[in-house]
VEXMARBA-537563 format. One record per residue (C-alpha): residue number from 1; residue in one letter; y negated, z negated, x negated. Coordinates in nm, 3 decimals. Layout:
REM residues N
+-----+------+---------+---------+---------+
| pos | code |       v |       w |       u |
+-----+------+---------+---------+---------+
| NUM |    A |       Y |       Z |       X |
...
+-----+------+---------+---------+---------+
//
This chain:
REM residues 193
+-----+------+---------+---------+---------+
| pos | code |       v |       w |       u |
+-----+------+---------+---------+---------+
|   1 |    X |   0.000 |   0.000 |   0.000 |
|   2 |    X |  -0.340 |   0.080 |  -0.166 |
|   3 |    X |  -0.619 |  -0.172 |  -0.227 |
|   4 |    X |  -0.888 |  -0.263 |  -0.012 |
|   5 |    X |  -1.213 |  -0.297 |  -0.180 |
|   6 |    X |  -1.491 |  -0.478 |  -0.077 |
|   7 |    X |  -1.815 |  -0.288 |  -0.060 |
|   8 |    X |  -1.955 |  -0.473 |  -0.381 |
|   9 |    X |  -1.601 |  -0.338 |  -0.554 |
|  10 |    X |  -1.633 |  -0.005 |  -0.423 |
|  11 |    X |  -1.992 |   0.047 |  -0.626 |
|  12 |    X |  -1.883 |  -0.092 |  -0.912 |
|  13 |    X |  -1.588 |   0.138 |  -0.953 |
|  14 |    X |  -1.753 |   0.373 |  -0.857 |
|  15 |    X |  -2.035 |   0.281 |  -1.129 |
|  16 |    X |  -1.738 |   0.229 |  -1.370 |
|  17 |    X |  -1.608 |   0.594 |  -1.303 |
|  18 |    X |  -1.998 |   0.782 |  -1.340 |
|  19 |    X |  -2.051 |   0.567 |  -1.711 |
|  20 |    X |  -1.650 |   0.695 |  -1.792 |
|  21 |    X |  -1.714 |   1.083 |  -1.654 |
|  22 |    X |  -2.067 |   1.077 |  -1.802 |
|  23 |    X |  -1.948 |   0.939 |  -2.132 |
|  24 |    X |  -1.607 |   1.208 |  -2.159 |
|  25 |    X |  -1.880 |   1.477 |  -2.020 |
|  26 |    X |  -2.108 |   1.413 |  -2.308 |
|  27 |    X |  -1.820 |   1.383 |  -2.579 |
|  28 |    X |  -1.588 |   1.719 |  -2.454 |
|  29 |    X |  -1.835 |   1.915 |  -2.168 |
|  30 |    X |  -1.788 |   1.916 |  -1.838 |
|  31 |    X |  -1.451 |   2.153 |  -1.857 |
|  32 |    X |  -1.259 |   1.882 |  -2.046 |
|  33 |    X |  -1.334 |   1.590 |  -1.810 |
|  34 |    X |  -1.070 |   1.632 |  -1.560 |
|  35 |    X |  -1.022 |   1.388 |  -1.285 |
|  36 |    X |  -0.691 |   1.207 |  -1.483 |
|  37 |    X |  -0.901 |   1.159 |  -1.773 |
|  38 |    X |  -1.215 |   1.017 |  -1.566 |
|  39 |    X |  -0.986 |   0.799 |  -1.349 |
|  40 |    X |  -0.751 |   0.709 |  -1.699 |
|  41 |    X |  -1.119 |   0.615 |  -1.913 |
|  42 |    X |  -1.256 |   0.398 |  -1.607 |
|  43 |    X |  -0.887 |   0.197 |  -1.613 |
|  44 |    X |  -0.803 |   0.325 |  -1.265 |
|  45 |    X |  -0.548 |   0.576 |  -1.123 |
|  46 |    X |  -0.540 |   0.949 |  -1.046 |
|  47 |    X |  -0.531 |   0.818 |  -0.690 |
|  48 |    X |  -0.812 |   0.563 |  -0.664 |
|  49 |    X |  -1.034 |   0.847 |  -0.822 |
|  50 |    X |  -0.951 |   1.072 |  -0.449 |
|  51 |    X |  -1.065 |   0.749 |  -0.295 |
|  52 |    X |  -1.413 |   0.778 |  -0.383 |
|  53 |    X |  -1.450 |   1.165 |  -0.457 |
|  54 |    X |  -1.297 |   1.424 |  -0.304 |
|  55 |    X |  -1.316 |   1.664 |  -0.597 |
|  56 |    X |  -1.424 |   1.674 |  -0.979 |
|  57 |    X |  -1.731 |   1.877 |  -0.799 |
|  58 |    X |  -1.844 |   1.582 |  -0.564 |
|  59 |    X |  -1.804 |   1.334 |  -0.843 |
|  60 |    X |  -2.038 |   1.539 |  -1.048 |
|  61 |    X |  -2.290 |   1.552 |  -0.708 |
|  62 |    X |  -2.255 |   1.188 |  -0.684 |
|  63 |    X |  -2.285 |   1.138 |  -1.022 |
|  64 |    X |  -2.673 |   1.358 |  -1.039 |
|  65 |    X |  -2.766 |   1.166 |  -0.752 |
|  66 |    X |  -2.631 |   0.832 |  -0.913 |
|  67 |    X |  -2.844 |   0.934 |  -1.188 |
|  68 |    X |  -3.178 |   1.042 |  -0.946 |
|  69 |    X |  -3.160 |   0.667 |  -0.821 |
|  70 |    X |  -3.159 |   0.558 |  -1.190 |
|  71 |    X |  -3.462 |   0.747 |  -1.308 |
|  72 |    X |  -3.667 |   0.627 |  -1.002 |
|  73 |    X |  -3.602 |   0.276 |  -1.086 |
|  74 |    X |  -3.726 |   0.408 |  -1.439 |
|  75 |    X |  -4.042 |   0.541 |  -1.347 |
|  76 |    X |  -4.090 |   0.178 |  -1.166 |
|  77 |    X |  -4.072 |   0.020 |  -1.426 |
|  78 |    X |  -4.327 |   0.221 |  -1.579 |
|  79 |    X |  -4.602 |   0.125 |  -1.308 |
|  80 |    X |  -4.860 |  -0.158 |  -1.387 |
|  81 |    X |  -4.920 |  -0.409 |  -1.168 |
|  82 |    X |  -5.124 |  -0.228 |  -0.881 |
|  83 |    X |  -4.803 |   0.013 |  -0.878 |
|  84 |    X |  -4.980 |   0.314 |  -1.030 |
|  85 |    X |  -4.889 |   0.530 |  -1.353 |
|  86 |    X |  -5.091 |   0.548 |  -1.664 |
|  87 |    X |  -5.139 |   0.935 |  -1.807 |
|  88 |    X |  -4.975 |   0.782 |  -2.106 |
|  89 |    X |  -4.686 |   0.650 |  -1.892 |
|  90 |    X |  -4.644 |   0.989 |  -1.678 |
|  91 |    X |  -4.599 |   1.219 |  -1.999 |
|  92 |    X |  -4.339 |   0.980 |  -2.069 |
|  93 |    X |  -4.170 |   1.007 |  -1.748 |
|  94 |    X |  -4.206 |   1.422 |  -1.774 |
|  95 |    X |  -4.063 |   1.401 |  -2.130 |
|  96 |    X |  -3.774 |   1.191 |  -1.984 |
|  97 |    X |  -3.688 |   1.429 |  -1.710 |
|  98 |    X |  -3.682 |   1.681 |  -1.996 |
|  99 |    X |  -3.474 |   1.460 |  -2.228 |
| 100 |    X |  -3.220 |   1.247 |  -2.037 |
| 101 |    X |  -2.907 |   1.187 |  -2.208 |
| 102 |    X |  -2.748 |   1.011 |  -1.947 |
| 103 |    X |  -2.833 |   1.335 |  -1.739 |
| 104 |    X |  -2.519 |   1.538 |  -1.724 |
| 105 |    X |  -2.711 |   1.835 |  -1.664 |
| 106 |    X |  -2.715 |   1.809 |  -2.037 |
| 107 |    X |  -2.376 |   1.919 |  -2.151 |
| 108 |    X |  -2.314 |   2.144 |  -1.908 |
| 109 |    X |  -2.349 |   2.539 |  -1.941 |
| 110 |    X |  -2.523 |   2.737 |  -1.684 |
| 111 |    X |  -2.231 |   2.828 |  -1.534 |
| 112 |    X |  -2.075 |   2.445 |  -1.484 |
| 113 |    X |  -2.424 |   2.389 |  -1.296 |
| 114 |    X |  -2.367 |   2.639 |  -1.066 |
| 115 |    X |  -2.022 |   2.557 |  -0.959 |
| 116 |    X |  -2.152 |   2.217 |  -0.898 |
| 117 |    X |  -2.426 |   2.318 |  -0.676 |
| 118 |    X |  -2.211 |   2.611 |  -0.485 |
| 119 |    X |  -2.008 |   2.279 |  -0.410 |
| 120 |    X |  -2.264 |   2.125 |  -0.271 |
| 121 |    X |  -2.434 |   2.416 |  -0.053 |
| 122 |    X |  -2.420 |   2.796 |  -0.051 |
| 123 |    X |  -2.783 |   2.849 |  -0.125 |
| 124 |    X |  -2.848 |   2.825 |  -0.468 |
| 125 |    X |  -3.211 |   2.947 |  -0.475 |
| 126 |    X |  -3.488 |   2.643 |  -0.563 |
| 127 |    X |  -3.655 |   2.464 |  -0.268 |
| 128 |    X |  -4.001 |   2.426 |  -0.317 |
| 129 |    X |  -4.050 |   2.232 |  -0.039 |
| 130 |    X |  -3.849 |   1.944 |  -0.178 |
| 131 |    X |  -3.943 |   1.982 |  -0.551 |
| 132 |    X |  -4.301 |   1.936 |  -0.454 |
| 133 |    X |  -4.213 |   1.655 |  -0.242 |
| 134 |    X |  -4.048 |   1.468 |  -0.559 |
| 135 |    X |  -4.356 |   1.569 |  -0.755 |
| 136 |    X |  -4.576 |   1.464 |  -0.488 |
| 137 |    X |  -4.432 |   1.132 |  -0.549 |
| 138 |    X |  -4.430 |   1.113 |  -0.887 |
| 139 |    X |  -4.795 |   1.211 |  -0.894 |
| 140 |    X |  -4.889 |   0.984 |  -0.624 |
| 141 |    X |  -4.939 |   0.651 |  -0.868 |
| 142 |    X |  -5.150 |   0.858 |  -1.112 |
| 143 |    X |  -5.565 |   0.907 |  -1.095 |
| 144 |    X |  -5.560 |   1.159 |  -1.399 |
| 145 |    X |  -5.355 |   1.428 |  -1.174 |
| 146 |    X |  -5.564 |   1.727 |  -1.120 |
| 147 |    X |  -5.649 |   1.739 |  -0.689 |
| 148 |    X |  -5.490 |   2.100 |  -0.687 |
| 149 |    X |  -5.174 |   2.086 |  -0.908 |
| 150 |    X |  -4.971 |   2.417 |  -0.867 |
| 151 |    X |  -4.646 |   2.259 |  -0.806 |
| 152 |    X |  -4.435 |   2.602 |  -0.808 |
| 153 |    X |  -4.553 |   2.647 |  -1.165 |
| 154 |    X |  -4.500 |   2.244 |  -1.278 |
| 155 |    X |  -4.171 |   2.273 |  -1.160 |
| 156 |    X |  -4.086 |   2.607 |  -1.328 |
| 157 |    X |  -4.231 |   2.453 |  -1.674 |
| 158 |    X |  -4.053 |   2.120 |  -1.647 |
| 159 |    X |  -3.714 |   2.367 |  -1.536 |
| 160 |    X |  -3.841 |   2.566 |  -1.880 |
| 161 |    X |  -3.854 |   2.305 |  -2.087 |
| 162 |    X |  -3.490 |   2.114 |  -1.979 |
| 163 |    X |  -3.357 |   2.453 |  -2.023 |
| 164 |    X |  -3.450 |   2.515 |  -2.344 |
| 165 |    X |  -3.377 |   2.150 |  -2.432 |
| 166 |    X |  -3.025 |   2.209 |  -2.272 |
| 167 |    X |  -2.988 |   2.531 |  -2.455 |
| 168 |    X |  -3.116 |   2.472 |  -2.764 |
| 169 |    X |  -2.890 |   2.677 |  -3.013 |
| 170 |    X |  -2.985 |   3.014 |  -2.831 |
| 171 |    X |  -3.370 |   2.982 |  -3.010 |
| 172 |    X |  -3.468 |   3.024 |  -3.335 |
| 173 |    X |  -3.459 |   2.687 |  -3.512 |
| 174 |    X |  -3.789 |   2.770 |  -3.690 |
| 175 |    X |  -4.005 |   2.776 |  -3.413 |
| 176 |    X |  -3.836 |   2.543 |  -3.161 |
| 177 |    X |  -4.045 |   2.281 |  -3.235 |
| 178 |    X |  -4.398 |   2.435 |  -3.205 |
| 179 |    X |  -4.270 |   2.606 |  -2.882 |
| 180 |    X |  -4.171 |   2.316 |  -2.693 |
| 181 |    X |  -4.537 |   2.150 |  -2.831 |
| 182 |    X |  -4.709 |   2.449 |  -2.672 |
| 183 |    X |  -4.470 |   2.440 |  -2.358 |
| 184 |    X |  -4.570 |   2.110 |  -2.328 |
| 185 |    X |  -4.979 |   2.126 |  -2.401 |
| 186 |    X |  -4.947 |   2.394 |  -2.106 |
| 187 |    X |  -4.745 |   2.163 |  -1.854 |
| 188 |    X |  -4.961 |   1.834 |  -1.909 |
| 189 |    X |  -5.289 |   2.112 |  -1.851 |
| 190 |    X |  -5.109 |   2.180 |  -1.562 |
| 191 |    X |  -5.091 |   1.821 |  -1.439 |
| 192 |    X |  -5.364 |   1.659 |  -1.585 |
| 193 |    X |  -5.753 |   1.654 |  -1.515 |
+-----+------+---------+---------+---------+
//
């Protein structure tokens, strides 16, 4: 007969499994982190896994939105008191959507991210409804964001810039550096008053 869990011992497997997958993802890519091997490296069975996920491709949904819930209660952290978001603190926050390692986004090739989101829904193409909504909110505690921001072209630049952070090996090493610089003078212009 299998194991009840409480809700409280539900999330933490469930935790337990996303730090395991996350960890194999980061070590072997998203191919080689098969659902024995994410069940075997969080100390639970092949089965227990199809208790929580019905596939390796809603684990990885659940594990981005895991993630999501983690860098909100990041950019908290980053307001002062009054709940608002120095300039200094919001390049931070853009530079950390560009550079999460505990994103697995990361170590996954283009095609791995668009199985994944297939999974999740047939329409593939960017809604710019919700990605101005997020940056709506993440713009919301500021006072140094410009009162227009294009918000189509923000969230092509901060797409630009994880790609090319994500992809890194198909650029000439010699420039990288100054073109993520200028990528990045041209999104905080973008943003900022």
């Amino acid at each position: 007969m299998p194991k009840i869990f409480t809700d409280e011992e539900r999330e933490e497997k469930r935790v337990q499994m996303f730090r395991a997958g996350l960890d194999l993802i980061k070590k072997n890519g998203y191919t080689h982190a098969s659902v024995e091997k994410i069940a075997e490296a969080a100390g639970l069975g092949k089965g227990t896994f199809y208790n929580f996920f019905s596939s390796k491709e809603d684990f990885m949904a659940q594990l981005i939105e895991h993630g999501h819930r983690l860098f909100w209660q990041y950019v908290d952290g980053l307001r002062d008191e009054a709940g608002k978001l120095s300039e200094e603190a919001m390049k931070e926050m853009l530079l950390a959507i560009i550079y999460n390692t505990d994103s697995p986004y990361q170590y996954m090739t283009s095609e791995e991210k668009r199985k994944v989101l297939k999974a999740q829904s047939d329409d593939l193409s960017p809604d710019l409804d919700e990605e101005t909504q997020i940056l709506k909110t993440l713009f919301a505690g500021c006072d140094s964001v410009r009162k227009d921001p294009d918000y189509a072209e923000i969230s092509n630049l901060l797409k630009l810039l994880a790609t090319a952070a994500g992809d890194r090996e198909v650029f000439h090493s010699a420039g990288y550096d100054r073109m993520m610089n200028d990528i990045y003078k041209l999104l905080f212009e973008k943003v900022f008053e």
